[in-house]
C-alpha positions in Angstrom: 91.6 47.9 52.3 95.1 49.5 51.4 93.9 52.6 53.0 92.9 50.7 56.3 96.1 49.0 56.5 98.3 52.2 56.5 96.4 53.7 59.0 96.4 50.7 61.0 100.5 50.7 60.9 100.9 54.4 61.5 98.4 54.0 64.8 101.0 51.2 66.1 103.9 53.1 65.7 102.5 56.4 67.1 101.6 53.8 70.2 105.1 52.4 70.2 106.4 55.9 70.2 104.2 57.1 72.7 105.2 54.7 75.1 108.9 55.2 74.7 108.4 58.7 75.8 106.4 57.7 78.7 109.1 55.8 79.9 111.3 58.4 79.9 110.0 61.1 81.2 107.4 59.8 83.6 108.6 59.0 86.9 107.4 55.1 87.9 105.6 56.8 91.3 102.2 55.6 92.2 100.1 58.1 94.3 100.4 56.5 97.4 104.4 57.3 96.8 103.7 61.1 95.6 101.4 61.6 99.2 103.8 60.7 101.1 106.5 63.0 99.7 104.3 65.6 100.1 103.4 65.2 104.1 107.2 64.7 104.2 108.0 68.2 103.2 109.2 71.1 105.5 106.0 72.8 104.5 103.7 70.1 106.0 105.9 68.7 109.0 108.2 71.5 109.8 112.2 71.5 109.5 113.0 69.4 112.6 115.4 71.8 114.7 118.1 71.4 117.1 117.6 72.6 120.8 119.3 74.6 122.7 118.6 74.6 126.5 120.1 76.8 129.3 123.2 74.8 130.0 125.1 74.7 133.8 127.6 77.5 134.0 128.7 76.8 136.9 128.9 73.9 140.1 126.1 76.3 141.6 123.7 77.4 139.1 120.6 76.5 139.1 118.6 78.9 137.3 120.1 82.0 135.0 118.9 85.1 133.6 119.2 86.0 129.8 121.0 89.3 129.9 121.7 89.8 125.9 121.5 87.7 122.7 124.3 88.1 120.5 122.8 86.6 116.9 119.8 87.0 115.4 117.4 84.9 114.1 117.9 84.1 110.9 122.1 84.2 111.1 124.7 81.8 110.4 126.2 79.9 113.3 129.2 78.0 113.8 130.7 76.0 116.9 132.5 78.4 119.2 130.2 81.1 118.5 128.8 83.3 121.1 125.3 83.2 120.7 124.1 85.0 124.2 124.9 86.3 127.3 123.7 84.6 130.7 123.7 86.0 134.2 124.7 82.9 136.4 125.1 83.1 140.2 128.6 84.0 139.8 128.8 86.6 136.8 127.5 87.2 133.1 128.8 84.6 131.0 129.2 84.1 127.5 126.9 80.9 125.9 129.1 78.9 123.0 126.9 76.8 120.1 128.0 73.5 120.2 126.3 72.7 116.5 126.7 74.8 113.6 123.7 75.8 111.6 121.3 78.6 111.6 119.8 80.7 114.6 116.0 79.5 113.5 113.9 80.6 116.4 114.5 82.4 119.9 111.9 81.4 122.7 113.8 83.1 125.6 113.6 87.2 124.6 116.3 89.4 126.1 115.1 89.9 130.0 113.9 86.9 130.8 114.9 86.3 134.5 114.7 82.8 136.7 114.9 80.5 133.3 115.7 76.8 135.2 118.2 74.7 133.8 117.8 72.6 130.7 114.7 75.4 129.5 114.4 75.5 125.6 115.8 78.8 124.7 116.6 79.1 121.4 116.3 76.6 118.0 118.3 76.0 115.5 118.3 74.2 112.0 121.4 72.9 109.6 122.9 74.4 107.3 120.7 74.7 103.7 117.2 74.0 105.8 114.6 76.4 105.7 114.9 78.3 109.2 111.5 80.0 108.3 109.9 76.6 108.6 111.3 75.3 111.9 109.2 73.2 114.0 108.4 75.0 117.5 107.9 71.9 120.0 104.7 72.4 122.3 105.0 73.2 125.7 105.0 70.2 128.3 101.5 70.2 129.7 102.9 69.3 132.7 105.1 71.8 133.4 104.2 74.2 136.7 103.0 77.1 134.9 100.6 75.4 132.8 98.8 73.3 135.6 96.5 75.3 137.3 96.3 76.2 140.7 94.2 74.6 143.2 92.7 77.7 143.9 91.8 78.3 140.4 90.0 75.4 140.1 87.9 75.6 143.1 86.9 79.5 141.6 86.2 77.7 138.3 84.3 74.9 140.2 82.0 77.3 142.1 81.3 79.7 139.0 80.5 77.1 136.6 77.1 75.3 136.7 77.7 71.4 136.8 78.1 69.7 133.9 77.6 66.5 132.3 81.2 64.5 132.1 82.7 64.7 129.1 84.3 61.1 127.5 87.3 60.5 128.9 90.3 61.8 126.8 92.6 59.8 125.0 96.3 59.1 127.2 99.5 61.4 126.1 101.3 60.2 123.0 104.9 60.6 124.1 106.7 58.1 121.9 108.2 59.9 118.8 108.5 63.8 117.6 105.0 65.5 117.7 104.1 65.6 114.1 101.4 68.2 113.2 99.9 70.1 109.9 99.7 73.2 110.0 95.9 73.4 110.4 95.9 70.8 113.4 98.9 73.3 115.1 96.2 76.1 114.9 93.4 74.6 115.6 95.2 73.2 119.3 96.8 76.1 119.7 94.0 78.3 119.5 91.9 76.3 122.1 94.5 75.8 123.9 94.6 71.9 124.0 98.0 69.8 124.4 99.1 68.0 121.1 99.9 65.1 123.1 96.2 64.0 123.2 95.8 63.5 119.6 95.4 60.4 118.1 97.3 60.9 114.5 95.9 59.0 111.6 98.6 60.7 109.0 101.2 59.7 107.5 104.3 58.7 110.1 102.1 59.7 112.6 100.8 63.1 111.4 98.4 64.9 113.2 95.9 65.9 110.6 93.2 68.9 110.9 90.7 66.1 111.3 92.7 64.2 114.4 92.4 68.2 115.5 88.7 68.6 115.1 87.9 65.0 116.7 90.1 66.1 119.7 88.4 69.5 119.4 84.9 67.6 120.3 85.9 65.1 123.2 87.7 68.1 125.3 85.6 69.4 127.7 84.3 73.2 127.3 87.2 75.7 128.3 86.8 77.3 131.4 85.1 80.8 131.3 87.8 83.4 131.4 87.6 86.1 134.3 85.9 88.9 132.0 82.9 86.8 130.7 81.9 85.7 134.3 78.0 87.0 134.6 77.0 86.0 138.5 77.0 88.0 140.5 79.8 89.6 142.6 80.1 87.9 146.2 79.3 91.0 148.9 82.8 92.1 150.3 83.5 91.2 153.9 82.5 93.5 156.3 85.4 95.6 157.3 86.2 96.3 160.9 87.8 99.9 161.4 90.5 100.3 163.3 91.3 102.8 165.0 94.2 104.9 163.4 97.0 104.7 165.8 98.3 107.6 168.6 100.9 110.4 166.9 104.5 109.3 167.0 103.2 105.2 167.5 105.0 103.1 165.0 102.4 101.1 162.2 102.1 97.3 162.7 102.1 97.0 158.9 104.1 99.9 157.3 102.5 100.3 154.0 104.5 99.6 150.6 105.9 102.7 148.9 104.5 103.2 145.5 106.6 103.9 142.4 106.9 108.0 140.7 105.4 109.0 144.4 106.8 110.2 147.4 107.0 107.3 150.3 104.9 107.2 153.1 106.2 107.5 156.7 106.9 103.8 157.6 107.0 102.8 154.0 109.4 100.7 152.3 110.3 99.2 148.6 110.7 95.4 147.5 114.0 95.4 145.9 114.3 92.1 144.0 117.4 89.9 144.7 119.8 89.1 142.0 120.8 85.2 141.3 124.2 86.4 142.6 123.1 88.3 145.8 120.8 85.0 146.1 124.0 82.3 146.1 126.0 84.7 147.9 123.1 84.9 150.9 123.0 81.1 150.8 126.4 80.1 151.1 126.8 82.7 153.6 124.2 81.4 155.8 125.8 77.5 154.7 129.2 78.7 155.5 128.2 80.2 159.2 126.1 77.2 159.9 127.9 73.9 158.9 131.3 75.3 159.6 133.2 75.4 163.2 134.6 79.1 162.6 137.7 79.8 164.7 139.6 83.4 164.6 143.1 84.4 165.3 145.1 87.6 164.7 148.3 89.0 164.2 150.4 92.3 163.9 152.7 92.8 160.6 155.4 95.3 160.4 155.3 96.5 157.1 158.2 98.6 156.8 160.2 96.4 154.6 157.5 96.0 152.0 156.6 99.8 152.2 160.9 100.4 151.4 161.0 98.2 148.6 157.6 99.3 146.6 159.6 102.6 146.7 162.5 101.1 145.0 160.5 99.3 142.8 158.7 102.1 141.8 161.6 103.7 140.9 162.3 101.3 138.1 158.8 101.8 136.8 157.3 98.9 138.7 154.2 99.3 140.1 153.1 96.5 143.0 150.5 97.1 145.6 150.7 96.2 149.4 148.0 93.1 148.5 150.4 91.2 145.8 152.5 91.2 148.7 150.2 89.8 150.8 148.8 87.1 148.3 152.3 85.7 147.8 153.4 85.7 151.2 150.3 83.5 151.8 151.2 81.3 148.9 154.7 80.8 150.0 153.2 80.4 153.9 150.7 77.0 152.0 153.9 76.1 150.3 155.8 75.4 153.2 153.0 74.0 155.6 150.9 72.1 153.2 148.8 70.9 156.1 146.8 74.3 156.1 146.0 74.0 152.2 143.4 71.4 152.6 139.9 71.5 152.0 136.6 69.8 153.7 135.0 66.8 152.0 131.8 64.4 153.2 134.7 61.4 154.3 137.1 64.4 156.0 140.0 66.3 155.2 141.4 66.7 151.4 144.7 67.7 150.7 145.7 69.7 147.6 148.3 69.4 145.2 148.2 73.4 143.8 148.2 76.7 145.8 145.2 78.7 143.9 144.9 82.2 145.9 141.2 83.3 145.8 140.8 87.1 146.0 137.8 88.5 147.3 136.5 91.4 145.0 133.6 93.8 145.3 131.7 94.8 142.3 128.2 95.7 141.8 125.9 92.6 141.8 128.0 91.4 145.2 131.2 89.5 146.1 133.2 87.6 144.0 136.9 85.8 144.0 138.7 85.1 141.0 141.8 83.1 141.4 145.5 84.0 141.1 146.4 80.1 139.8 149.9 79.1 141.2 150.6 81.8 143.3 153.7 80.5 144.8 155.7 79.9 141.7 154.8 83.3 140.2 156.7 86.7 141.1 155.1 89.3 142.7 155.1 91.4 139.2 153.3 88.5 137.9 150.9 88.2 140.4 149.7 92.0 140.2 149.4 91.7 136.8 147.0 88.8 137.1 144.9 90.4 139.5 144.3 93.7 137.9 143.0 91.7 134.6 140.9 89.4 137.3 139.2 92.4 139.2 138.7 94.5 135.8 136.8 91.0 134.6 134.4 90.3 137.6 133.7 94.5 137.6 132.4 94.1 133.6 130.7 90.8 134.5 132.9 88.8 131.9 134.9 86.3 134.2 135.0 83.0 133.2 134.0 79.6 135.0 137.5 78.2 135.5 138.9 82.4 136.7 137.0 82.0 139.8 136.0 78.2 140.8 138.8 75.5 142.4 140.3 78.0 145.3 142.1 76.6 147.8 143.0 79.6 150.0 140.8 83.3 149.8 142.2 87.0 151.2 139.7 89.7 152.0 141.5 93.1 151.9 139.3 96.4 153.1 142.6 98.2 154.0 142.1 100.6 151.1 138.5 101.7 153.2 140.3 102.4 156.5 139.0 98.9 158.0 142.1 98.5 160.8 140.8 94.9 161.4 137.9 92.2 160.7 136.8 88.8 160.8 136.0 87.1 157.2 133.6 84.3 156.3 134.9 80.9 155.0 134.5 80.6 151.7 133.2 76.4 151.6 134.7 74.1 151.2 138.3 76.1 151.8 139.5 75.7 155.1 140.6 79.5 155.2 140.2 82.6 154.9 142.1 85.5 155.4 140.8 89.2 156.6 143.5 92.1 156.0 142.8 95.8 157.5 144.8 98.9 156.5 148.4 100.1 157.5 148.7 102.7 160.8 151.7 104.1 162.5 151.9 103.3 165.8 155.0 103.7 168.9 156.4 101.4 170.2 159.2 100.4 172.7 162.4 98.7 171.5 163.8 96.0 173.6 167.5 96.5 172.3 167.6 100.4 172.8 165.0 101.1 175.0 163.2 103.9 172.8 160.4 104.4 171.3 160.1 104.2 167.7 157.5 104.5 164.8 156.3 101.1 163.3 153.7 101.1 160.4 151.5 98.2 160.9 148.8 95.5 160.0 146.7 93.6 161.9 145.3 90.3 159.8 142.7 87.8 160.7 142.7 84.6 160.2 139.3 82.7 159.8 140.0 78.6 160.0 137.9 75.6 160.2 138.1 74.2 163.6 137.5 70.6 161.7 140.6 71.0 159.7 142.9 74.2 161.0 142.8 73.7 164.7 144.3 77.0 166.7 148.0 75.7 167.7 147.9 75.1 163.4 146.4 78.4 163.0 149.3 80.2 164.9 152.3 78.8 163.6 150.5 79.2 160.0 150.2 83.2 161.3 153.8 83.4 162.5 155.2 82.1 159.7 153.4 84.6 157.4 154.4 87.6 159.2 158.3 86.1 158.9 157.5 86.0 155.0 155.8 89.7 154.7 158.2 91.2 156.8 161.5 89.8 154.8 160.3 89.9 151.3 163.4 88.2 150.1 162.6 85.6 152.5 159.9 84.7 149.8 162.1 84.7 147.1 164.3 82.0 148.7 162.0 79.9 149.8 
């Protein structure tokens, strides 16, 4: 009895004992609680990223090409970075992250060409998250590559014996993040079937392996790829010979040149277009098309300017004939404000600032950075400006706000013996203006009677008719040549 009742004491405090440990180191979780922090972990739903599309570079862009990617995956990034370089329609600019975080996953490789605006091109997670375990969003079904062609499917229709109708498919889930396991992601993505027809039965609307396999069974069979087609070839088309055509005779249809091999006579090569050579064709064709072009030309006597380069040069300042020539048309917009307007859809705008556009050749086309406030800067100050500009759109590295917001552009082809031209508008500026080189010519003066050598330049001054009519476009002319010819004029005005 004694015996009994000891051992019956020492089994209630080993219970009491035990049960004080369990409260303390035994989490109060039932298993419904420890599920759902599983399927809530990065290794089961994915780290959820943060996107990064192809932004607008500029007013014009529509589409850019990715030229160079400046992180890695895997690397720190904080906002101001650079984290690539984009071709836009104007010039290769640098892309800024706007988050910081980590550079998780690039979709867009180096050398992708044509990527539309607001395209996923890169992913990126926070700070601390696994980057390894980012989750890739699926590609929109509906996007234009995926859908296939009309043509495609009447090939598929006629090589394919008729089937019976599969069920109909469950309609797109688009509410909510697409949450998959990582078996249901491979089993879609090896049959190449859109996540958005699942019906999830997980967790927060996880899209388990079996959601997968039930999908799996109510798509229809995929269509038979190209190589595992077993009817038989449809006999080619007869072919009618022609006739190869007389010696000397020009081909209808020159043939295209092949690469590594000498070109056939009447060959030729398809040389892809650039986005910039694209914009530059289309606002070209816009420009000559929409706007009332009207031309008018004048003589400048540049002996003056010519005299005083020299003595600047003496003093170790170097200025060229076209900072001149850009503040003298500054000054000229600064005294008839009338001309610095530009073209709107309700009429004429006026502008408060004289931005000088300068057109500049490089190698992907034509391009004019700005010389901002012209008319209140020196002409020391201007040729400063412009030789950073035109080094910048040479390397590609000019920035949005360096060459949009002009209100006035100068062509120059004087340095390539051009004695005179006519230039484009540059929309929606109401001028342009087209300088050719410097010649030595006589001439008869009135006072003396004799001849004598003047060194002069003819410019051109292309105006829209809507805004600059031609009595405007003259006295705007004559009043430049006053200013070139008297450079102190400029100074004093």
């Amino acid at each position: 009895m004694a015996v009994s009742l000891r051992l019956g004491r020492q089994g209630v405090l080993y219970g009491l004992r035990l049960s004080q440990f369990s409260k303390c180191s035994w989490p109060r979780q039932t298993c419904q609680d420890r599920v759902r922090y599983f399927f809530r972990s990065p290794w089961v739903l994915g780290v959820s990223p943060l996107k990064v599309q192809m932004p607008a570079l500029s007013p014009t862009m529509e589409e850019g090409n990715i030229v160079k990617w400046l992180k890695k995956e895997g690397e720190s990034v904080e906002a101001g970075d650079a984290l690539c370089e984009i071709e836009t329609d104007k010039a290769v600019v640098t892309m800024e992250s706007n988050d910081d975080g980590v550079l998780a996953k690039i979709l867009m490789e180096e050398g992708s060409r044509n990527v539309r605006l607001g395209t996923l091109i890169a992913l990126m997670v926070e700070e601390g998250q696994d980057w390894k375990q980012v989750e890739i969003p699926p590609l929109d079904a509906a996007s234009p590559a995926a859908a296939p062609s009309a043509s495609d499917a009447g090939a598929a229709s006629t090589l394919t014996p008729a089937a019976p109708s599969p069920s109909p498919l469950p309609k797109p889930v688009t509410s909510g993040p697409l949450r998959l396991s990582p078996a249901a992601r491979h089993i879609l993505d090896t049959h190449g079937i859109d996540p958005k027809l699942a019906t999830p039965t997980g967790p927060r609307g996880l899209i388990t392996k079996e959601d997968a396999l039930n999908l799996l069974k109510k798509s229809p069979t995929p269509r038979t790829a190209p190589g595992t087609i077993t009817t038989a070839a449809p006999s080619p088309a007869p072919t009618l010979k022609v006739p190869p055509p007389p010696p000397g005779s020009r081909p209808n249809i020159p043939p295209v040149s092949v690469p590594g091999k000498p070109g056939a006579p009447g060959s030729f090569t398809e040389i892809p277009a650039t986005n910039v050579r694209r914009v530059i064709a289309q606002r070209l064709t816009e420009s000559k098309t929409t706007i009332p072009h009207a031309y008018a030309s004048i003589d400048c006597d540049m002996a003056a300017v010519m005299k005083l380069r020299k003595d600047l040069a003496k003093d170790q300042i170097k200025v060229s004939v076209n900072d001149f020539i850009i503040k003298a048309a500054a000054v000229t917009l600064r005294e008839m404000p009338e001309v610095n307007v530009t073209w709107s859809g309700d009429g004429p705008h006026p502008l408060d600032s004289i931005h000088i556009s300068v057109a500049v050749a490089t190698d992907r086309g034509l391009i004019t950075p700005i010389i901002r406030d012209a008319a209140s800067k020196g002409v020391q100050e201007i040729s400063a400006s412009a030789k950073v500009l035109a080094q910048k759109a040479r390397d590609g590295k000019l920035l949005p706000e360096e060459y949009q917001g002009g209100s006035f552009s100068i062509s120059n082809l004087g340095m390539f013996g051009i004695t005179g031209f006519s230039a484009v508008i540059n929309p929606p500026q109401a001028c342009i203006l087209a300088v050719g080189t410097s010649r030595t010519e006589l001439r008869l003066n009135e006072d003396d009677q004799m001849l004598h050598k003047q060194q002069l330049m003819t410019v051109t001054l292309s105006s829209d008719g809507r805004l600059v009519d031609d009595e405007l476009a003259s006295r705007f002319l004559d009043k430049f040549r006053a200013n070139l010819e008297q450079p102190q004029r400029m100074a004093l005005a």
